[in-house]
C-alpha positions as CSV (number, residue, x, y, z in Angstrom):
1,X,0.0,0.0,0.0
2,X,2.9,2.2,0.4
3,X,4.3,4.5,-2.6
4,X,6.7,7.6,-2.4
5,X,4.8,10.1,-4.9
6,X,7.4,11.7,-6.5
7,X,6.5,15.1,-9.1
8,X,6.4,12.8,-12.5
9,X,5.2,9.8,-10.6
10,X,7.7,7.5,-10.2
11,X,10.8,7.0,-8.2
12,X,13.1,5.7,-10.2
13,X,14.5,9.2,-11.0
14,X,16.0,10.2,-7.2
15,X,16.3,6.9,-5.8
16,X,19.8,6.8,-6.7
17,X,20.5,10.5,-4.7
18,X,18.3,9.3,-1.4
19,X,19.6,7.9,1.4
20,X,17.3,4.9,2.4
21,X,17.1,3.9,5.6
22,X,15.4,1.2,7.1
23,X,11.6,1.1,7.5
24,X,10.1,2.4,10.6
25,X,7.5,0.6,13.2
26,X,4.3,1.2,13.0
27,X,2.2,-0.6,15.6
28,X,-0.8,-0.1,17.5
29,X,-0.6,1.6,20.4
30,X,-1.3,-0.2,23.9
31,X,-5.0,-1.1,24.6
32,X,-5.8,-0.1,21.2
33,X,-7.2,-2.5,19.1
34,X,-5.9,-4.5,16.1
35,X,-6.8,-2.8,12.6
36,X,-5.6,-3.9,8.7
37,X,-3.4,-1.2,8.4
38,X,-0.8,-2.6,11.2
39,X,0.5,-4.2,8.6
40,X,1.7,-1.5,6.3
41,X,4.9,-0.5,7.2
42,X,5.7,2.6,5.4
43,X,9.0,3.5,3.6
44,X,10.9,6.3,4.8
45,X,13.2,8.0,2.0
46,X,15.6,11.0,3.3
47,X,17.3,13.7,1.2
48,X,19.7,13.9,4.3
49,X,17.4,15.5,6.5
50,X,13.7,15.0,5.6
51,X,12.0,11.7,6.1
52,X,9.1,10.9,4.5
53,X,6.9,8.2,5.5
54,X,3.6,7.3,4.0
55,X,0.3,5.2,5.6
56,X,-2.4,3.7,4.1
57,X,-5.7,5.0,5.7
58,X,-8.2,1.7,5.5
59,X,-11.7,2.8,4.3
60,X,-14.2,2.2,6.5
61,X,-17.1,-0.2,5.0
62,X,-20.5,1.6,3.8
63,X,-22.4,-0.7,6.3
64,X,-20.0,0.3,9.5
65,X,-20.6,4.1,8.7
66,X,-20.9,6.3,11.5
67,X,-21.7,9.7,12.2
68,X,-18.5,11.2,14.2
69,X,-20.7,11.1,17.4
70,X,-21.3,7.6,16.7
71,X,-24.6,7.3,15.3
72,X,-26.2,7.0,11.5
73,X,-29.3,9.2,11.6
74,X,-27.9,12.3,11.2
75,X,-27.1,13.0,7.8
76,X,-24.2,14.8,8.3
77,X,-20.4,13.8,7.0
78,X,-19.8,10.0,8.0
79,X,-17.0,8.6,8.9
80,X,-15.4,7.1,5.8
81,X,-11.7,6.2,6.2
82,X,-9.9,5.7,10.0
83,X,-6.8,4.8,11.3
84,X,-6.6,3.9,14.9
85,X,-4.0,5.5,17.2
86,X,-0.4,4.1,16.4
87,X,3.3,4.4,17.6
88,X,5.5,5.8,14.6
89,X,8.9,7.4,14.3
90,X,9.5,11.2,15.3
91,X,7.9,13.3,12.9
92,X,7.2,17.1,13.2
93,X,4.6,17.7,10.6
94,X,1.1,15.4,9.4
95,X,-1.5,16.1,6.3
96,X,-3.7,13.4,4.7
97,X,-4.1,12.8,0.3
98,X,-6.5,11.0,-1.6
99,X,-7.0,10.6,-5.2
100,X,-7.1,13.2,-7.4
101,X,-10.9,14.6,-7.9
102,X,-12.1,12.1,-5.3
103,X,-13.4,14.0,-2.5
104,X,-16.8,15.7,-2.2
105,X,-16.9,19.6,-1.4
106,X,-17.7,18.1,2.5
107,X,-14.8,16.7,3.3
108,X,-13.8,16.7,6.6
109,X,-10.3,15.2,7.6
110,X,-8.8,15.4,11.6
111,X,-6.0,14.2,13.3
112,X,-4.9,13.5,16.5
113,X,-0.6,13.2,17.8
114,X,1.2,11.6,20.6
115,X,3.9,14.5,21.9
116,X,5.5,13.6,25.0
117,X,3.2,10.5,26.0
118,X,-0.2,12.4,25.8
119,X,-2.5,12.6,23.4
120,X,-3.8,15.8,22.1
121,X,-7.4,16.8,21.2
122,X,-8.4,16.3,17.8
123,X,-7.4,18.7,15.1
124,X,-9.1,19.7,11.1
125,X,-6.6,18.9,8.3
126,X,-8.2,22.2,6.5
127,X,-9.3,20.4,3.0
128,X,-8.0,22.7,0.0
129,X,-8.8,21.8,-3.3
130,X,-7.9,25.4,-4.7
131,X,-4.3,25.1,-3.8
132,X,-2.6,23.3,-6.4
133,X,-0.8,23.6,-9.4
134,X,-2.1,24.3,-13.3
135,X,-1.3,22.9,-16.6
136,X,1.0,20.4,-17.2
137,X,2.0,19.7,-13.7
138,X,-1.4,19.2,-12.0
139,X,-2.0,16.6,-15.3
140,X,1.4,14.9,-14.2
141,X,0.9,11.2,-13.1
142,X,1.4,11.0,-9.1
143,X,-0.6,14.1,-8.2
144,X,-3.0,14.1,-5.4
145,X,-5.5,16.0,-3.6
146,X,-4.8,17.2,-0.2
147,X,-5.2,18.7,3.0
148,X,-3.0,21.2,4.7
149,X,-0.1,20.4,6.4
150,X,-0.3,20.9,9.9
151,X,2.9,21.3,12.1
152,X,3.1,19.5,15.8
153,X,6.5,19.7,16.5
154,X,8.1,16.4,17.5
155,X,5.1,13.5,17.7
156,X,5.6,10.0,17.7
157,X,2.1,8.9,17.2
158,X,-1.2,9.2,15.6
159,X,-4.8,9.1,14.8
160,X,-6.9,9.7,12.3
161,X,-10.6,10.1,10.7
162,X,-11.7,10.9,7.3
163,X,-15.3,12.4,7.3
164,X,-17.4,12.5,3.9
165,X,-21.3,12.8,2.6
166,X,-22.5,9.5,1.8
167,X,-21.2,8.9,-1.8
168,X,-18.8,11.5,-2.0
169,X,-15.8,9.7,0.2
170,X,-12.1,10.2,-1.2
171,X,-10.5,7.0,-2.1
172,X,-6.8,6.0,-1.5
173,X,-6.4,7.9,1.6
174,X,-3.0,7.9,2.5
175,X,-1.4,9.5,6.2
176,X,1.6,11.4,5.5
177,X,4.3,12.5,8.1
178,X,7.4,14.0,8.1
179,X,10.5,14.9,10.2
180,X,12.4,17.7,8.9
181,X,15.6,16.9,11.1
182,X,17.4,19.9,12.7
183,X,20.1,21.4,10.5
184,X,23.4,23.2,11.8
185,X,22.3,26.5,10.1
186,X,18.7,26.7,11.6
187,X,19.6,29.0,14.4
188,X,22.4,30.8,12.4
189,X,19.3,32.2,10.4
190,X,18.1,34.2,13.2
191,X,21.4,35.8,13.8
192,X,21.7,36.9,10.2
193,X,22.3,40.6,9.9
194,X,18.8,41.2,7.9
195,X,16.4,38.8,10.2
196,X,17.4,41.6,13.0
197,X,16.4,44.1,10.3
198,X,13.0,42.7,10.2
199,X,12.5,42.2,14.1
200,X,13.8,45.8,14.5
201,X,11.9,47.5,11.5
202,X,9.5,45.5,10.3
203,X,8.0,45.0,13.9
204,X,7.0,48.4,14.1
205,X,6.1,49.3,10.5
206,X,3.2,51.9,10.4
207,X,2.1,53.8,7.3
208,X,3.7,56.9,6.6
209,X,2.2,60.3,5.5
210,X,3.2,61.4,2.0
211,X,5.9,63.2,1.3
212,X,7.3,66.3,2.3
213,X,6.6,69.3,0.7
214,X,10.6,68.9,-0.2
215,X,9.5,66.4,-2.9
216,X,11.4,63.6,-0.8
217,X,9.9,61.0,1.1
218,X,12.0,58.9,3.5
219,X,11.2,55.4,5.1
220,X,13.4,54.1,8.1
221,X,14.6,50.9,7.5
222,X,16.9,50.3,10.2
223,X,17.5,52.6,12.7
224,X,19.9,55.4,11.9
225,X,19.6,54.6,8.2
226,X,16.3,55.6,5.4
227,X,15.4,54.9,2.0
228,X,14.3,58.3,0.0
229,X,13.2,58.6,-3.2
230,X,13.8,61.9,-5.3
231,X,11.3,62.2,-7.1
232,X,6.9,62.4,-7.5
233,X,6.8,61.1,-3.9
234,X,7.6,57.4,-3.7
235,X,9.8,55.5,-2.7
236,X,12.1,52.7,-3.6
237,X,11.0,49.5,-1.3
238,X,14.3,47.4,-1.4
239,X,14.0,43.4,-1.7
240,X,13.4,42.0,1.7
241,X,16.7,40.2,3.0
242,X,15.3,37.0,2.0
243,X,16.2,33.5,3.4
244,X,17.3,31.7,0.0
245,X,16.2,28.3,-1.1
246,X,20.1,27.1,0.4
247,X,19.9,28.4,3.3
248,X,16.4,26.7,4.4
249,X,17.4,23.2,2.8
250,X,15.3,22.7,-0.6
251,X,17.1,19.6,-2.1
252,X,16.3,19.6,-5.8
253,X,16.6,15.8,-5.6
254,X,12.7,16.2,-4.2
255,X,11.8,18.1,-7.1
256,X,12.0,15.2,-9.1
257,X,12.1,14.8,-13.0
258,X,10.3,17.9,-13.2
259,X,10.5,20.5,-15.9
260,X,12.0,23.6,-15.7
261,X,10.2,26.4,-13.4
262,X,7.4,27.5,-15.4
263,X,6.4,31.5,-15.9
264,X,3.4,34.0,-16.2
265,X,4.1,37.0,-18.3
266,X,4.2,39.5,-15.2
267,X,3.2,39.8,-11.7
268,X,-0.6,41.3,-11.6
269,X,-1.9,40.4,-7.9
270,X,-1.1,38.9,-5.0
271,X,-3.1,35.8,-3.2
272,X,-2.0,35.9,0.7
273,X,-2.6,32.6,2.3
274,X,-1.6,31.2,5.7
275,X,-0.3,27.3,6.2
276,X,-3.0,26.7,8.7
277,X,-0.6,25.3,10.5
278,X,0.8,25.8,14.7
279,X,1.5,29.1,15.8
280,X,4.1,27.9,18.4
281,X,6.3,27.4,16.6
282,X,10.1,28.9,17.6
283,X,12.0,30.7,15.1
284,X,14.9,28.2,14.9
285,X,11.9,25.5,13.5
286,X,10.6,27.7,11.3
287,X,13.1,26.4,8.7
288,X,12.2,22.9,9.1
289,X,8.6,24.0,8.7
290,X,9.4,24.9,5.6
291,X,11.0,22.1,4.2
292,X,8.6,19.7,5.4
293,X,5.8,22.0,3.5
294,X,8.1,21.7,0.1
295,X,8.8,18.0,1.2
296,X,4.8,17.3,1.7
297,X,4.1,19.3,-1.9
298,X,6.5,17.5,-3.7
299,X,6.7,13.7,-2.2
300,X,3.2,13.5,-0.8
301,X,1.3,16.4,-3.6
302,X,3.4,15.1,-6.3
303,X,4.2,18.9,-7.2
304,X,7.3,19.8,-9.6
305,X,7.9,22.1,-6.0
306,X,6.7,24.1,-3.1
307,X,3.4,25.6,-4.1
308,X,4.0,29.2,-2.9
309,X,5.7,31.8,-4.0
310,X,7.1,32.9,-1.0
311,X,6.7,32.2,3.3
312,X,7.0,34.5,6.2
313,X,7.2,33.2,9.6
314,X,5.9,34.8,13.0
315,X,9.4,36.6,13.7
316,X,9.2,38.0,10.6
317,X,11.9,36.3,8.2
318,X,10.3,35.6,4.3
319,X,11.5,32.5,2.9
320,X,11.9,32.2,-1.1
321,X,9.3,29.7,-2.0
322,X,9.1,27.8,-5.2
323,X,12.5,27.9,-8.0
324,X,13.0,29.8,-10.9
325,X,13.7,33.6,-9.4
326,X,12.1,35.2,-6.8
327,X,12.2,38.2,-9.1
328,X,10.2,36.8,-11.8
329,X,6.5,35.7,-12.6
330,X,6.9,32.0,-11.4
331,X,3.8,30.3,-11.6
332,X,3.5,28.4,-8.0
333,X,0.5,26.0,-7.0
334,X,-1.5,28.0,-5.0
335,X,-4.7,29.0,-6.4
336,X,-5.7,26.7,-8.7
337,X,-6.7,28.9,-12.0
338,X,-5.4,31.7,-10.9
339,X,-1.4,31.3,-10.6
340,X,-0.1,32.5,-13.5
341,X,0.5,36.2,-13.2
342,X,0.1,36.0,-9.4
343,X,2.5,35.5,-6.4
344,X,1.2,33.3,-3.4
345,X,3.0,34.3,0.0
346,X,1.9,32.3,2.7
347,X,1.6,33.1,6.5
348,X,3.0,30.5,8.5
349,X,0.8,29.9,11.2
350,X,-3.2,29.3,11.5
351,X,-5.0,32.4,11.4
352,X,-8.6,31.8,11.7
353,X,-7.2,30.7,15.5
354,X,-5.1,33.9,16.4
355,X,-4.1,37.5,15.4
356,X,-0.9,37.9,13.2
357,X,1.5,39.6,15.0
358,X,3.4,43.0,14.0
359,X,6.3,41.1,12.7
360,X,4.4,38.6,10.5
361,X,2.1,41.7,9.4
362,X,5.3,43.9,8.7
363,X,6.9,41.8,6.1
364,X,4.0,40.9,4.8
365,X,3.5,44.3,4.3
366,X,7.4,44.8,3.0
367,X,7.5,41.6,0.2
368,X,4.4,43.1,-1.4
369,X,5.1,46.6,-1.5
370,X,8.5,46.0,-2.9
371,X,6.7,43.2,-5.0
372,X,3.9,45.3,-6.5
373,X,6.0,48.4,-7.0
374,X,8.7,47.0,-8.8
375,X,6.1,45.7,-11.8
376,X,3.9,48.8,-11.4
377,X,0.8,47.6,-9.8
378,X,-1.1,49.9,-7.6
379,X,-1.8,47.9,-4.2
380,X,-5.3,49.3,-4.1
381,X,-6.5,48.6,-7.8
382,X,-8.3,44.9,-9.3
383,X,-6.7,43.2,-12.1
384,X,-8.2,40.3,-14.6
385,X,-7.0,37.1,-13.9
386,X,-7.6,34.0,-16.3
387,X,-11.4,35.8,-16.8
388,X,-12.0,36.8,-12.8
389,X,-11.5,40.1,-11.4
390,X,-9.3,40.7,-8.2
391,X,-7.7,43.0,-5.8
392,X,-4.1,43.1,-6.7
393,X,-4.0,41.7,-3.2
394,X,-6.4,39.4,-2.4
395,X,-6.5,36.8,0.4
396,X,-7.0,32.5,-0.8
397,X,-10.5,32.7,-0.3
398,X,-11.3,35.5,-2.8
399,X,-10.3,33.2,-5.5
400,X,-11.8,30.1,-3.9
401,X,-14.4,28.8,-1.5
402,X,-11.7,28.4,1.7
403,X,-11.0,29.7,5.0
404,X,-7.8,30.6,3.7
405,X,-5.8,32.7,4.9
406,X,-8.1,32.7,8.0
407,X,-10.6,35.4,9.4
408,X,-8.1,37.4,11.4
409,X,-6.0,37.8,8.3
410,X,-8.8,38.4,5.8
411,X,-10.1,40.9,7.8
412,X,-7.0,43.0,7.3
413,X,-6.6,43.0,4.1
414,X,-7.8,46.5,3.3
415,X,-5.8,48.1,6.3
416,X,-2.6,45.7,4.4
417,X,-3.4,47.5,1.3
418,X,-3.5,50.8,2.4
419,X,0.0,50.1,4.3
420,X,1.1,49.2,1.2
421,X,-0.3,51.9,-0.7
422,X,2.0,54.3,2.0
423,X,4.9,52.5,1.9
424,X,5.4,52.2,-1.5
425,X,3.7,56.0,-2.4
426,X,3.8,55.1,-6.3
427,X,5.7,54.0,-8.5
428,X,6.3,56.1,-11.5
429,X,9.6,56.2,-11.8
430,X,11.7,57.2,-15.0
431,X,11.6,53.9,-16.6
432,X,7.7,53.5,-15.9
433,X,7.7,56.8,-17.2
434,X,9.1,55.8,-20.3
435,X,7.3,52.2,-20.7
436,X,4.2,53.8,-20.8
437,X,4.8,57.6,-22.7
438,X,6.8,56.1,-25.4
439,X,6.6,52.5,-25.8
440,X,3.1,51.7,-24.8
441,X,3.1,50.0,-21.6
442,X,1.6,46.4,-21.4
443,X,-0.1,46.2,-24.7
444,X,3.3,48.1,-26.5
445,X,6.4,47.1,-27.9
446,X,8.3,45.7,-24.9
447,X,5.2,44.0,-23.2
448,X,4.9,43.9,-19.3
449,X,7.4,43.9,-17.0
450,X,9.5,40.1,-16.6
451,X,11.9,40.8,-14.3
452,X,10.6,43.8,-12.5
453,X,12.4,47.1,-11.5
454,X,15.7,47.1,-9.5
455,X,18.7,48.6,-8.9
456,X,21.7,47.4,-10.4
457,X,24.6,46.4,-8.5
458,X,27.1,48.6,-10.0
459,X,24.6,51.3,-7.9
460,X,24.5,53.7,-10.5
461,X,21.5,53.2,-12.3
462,X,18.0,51.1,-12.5
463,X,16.9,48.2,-15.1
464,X,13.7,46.7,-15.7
465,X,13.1,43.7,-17.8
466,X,10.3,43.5,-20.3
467,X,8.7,40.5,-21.9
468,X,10.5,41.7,-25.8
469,X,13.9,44.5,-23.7
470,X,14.8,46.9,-21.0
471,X,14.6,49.8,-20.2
472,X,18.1,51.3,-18.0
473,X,17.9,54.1,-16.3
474,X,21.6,55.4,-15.2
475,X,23.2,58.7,-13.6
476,X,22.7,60.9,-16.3
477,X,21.3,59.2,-18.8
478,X,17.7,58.9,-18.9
479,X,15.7,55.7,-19.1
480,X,16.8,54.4,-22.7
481,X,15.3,51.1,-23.9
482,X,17.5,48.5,-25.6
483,X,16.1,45.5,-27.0
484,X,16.5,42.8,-29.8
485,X,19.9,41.7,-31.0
486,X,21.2,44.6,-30.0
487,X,19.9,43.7,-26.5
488,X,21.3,40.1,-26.8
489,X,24.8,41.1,-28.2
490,X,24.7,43.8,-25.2
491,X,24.3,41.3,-22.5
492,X,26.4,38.4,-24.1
493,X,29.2,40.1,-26.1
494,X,29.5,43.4,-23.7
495,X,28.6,42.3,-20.0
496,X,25.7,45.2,-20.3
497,X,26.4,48.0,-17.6
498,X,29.4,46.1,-16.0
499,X,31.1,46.1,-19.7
500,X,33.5,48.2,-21.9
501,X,29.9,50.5,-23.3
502,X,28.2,51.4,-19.9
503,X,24.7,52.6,-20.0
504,X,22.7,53.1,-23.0
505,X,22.2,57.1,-23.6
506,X,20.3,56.8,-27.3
507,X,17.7,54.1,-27.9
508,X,17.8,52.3,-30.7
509,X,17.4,54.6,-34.2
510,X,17.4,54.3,-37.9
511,X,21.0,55.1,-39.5
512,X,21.5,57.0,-42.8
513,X,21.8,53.5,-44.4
514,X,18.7,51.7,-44.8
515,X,18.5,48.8,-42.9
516,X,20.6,49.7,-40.2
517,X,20.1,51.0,-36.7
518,X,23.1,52.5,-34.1
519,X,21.9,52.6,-30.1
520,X,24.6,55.1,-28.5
521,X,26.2,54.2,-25.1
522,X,28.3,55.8,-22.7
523,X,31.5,55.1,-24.3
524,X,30.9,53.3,-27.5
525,X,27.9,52.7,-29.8
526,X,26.5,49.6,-31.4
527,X,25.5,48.8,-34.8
528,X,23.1,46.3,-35.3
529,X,22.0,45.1,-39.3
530,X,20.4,41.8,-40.6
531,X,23.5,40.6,-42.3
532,X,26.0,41.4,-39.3
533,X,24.0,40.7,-36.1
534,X,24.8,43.3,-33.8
535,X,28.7,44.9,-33.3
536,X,29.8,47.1,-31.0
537,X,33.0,49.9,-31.4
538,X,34.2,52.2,-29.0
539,X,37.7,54.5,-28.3
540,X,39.7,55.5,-30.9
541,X,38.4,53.1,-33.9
542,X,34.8,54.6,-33.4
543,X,36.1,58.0,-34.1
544,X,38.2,56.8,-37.2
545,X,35.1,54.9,-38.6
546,X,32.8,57.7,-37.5
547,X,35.2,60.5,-39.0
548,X,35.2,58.6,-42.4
549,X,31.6,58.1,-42.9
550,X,30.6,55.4,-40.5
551,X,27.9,53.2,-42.0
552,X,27.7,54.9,-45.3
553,X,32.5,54.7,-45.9
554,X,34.0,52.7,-48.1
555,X,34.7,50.4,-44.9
556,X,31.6,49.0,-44.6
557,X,29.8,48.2,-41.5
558,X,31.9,46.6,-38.7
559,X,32.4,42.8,-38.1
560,X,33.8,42.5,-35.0
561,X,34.5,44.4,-31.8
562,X,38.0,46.0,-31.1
563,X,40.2,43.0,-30.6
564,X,43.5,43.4,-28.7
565,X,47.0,42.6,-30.5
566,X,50.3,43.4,-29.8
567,X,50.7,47.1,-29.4
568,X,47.0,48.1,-29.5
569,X,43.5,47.0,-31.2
570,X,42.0,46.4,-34.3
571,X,38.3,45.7,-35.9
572,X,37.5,44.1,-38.9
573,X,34.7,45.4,-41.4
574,X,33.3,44.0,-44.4
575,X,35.7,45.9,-46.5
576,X,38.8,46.9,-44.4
577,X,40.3,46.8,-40.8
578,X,41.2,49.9,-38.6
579,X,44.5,49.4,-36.6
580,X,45.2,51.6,-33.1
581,X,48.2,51.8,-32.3
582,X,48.6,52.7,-28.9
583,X,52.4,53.9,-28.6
584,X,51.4,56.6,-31.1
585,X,47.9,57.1,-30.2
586,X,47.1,57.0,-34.2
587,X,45.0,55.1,-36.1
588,X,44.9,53.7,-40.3
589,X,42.9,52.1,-42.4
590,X,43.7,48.8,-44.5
591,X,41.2,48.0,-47.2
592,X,40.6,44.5,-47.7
């Protein structure tokens, strides 16, 4: 009865990088009586610090059916699959799957653990069939419905009950646990220079007035320090320090034989969600909470990976969810229909039980104010989605019928926005600006924003990447798009900013020769024509070839970059080369 669903369905793909160890007991506990699934001892497969162990949960006959309170007159859910208490292995976190499509809207599923030699009271596994993935992976073989993971801590026993409407009961019901073991660097991460960041700032985040009548508008980030913008009012909400997939412990050997990360055209909205999990959970398990949610998605869902986006704990630290780059439209499995062009950031903790705290609220606030802004969505505006209308933040349950992401957080959603709305304070920035004026915005040339707006390393200047270019923005140069093979060769050939040309300071224009267009840089220009590609020059072989008629000489137009060779450079053309000669600072022409 046992199987290790694996994204693609099959094991036979990671076996070979997981550590098996041997099979676990799995008895009844004392006094309890005997049932058919003593039997089934489950597998436990570790990536080095995540077990994974997997119970069948035996149906329970159509003539034993019983109301939970024990009787069959009500007709209320029944009880339709149990497992009797049992002794297992250590395991920190517990969430029930079925078939896919087999469970009736009334689905009920509860467990109860074994910490410390008591039993707890009985707990919902909240039932939601809205969180999963779209497209090719939710048509993958392997994947299952589910319920929500629920954290306990460190359990070593369990019950279970699987309530249904009579001819609606899920079929295969299988018991999934996992132990996320302890890793070295779990406590680190709460020493790391940005988690105090978030305690410190984060924990007292309040909205801000607008701006001064100076034009600036400051933010505090950390005490002593602010982020101003200097222009139209906003300003620019830095990335939260994030804690990266290596740093929690996401082994891509439990992603499987999945595809690559899959991508929306842009972020549009945001679906908040919470893991309806504990909320006592300290911050150096955190960590393991979150592996054991990826673990649970991907070896007990079947999922290509973790279904949201991105995760923020009670102390405030945001996780980077699911692969492919937190600064692009990754489609996660998180609201069914609705998860391409959206980001899912789930709230770890169960929130129709308590009130999120000011940490958890503060970088909630933080990751989508520097999320929205940076692809020019207003936090208070609705969006189309695959045919529905939204909230560019919206909680689970807007998009589906759910609790999701509880009552306490739903019902802050509009105050969230309006923080959001005051942090950020707009976002028209130069390259917005420019997208929109000159190129079109969504529906123009370059499409909507990929990759959106941030600040380059170098710190001099801004880029934003489009679905067809970019648009930089540097010290003194203006937004300027670049796109095409021009874009390509600039990136490749040139290493963009960091490179021998610098920023762009004149888009892309028709030359004097038909068929070719020049984009001017800092120090060089390119030259970009079907039958060369795109070729850059710069230094004192541009003003030769410029000086003797550029694309319209007898030269031709250029073949190759400035090349070293003893004693200077040289570039070939279709029709000659142009040697510098740096001893004498000259330059001459050889025809071909």
């Amino acid at each position: 009865d046992m199987r290790e669903r694996i994204a693609g369905g099959t094991l036979l793909a990671v076996l070979a990088s997981l550590l098996v160890t041997s099979a676990p007991t799995v008895s009844p506990a004392a006094g309890a009586p005997a049932s058919p699934s003593s039997a089934a001892a489950p597998r436990t497969e570790r990536d080095g610090s995540t077990a994974v162990d997997e119970v069948a949960v035996p149906a329970v006959p159509a003539f034993a059916r019983t109301h939970a309170l024990g009787t069959t007159a009500d007709p209320a859910p029944v009880v339709v699959a149990r497992l009797t208490r049992r002794d297992t292995d250590e395991f920190g976190l517990v969430a029930l799957t079925w078939t896919q499509g087999s469970a009736g809207p009334g689905t009920e599923a509860r467990v109860r653990v074994r910490e410390a030699g008591s039993w707890s009271s009985w707990q919902e596994l909240h039932y939601e069939p809205s969180e999963s993935p779209g497209g090719a992976e939710a048509a993958a073989t392997g994947v299952r419905d589910g319920t929500e993971p629920l954290w306990v801590g460190d359990a070593d026993g369990v019950q279970v009950r699987v309530l249904a409407e009579p001819g609606n009961a899920p079929t295969d019901v299988t018991l999934v646990l996992i132990d996320s073991a302890a890793q070295p660097s779990d406590a680190a991460l709460a020493q790391r220079p940005g988690a105090a960041y978030l305690r410190n700032d984060l924990a007292g985040l309040r909205p801000t007035r607008p701006m001064a009548a100076s034009g600036t508008r400051s933010i505090t980030t950390s005490p002593g320090t602010s982020t101003a913008a200097r222009t139209n009012g906003y300003a620019y909400v830095p990335k939260p320090d994030l804690v990266r997939r290596s740093e929690w412990g996401a082994n891509p050997v439990l992603s499987g034989p999945c595809d690559s990360p899959r991508y929306g055209e842009t972020v549009l909205a945001a679906f908040v969600h919470h893991t309806a999990g504990s909320n006592n959970y300290s911050e150096g398990d955190a960590p393991a909470i979150v592996r054991s949610v990826y673990a649970y998605h991907t070896q007990g869902r079947g999922w290509c990976d973790i279904g949201y986006n991105f995760l923020v704990d009670r102390y405030g630290n945001v996780y980077e969810g699911r692969r492919g780059g937190f600064r692009r439209p990754v489609r996660g499995a998180h609201s069914g229909d609705y998860n391409t062009n959206s980001v899912g950031i789930s709230l770890m903790g169960n929130f129709e039980l308590v009130q999120p705290n000011k940490r958890i609220r503060g970088a909630l606030v933080r990751v989508l104010a520097w999320k929205l802004q940076s692809n020019y969505r207003a936090p208070r505006a609705r969006t189309w989605l695959n045919g529905a209308r939204f909230r560019n933040i919206s909680g689970h349950r807007d998009a589906m019928s759910t609790a999701c992401p509880g009552i306490n957080v739903y019902s802050r959603l509009r105050d969230i926005r309006a923080r959001v709305d005051n942090v950020m304070g707009g976002y028209d920035t130069r390259i917005h600006r420019r997208w929109v004026e000159k190129y079109g915005g969504r529906t123009g040339v370059l499409g909507a924003p990929f990759v959106g707006e941030r600040k380059i390393d170098d710190g001099r200047g801004r880029v934003t990447v489009f679905e067809h270019g970019r648009i930089y923005s540097g010290r003194g140069t203006g937004a300027v798009m670049v796109n095409g093979r021009m874009l390509a060769s600039y990136v490749s050939d040139y290493d963009g900013v960091d490179g021998r040309l610098g920023y762009p300071t004149i888009g892309s224009q028709p030359s004097s020769r038909s068929g070719v267009r020049t984009t001017r840089f800092e120090a060089g220009r390119m030259f970009s024509a079907k039958a060369i590609g795109a070729r850059a020059l710069w230094g004192p072989i541009l003003h030769r070839y410029q000086r003797a008629g550029g694309v319209n000489s007898a030269m031709g137009l250029p073949l190759s970059k400035p090349k070293r060779i003893p004693g200077g450079r040289r570039a070939l053309f279709q029709y000659a080369w142009i040697y510098y000669d740096r001893s004498s600072d000259t330059t001459s022409v050889r025809y071909r």
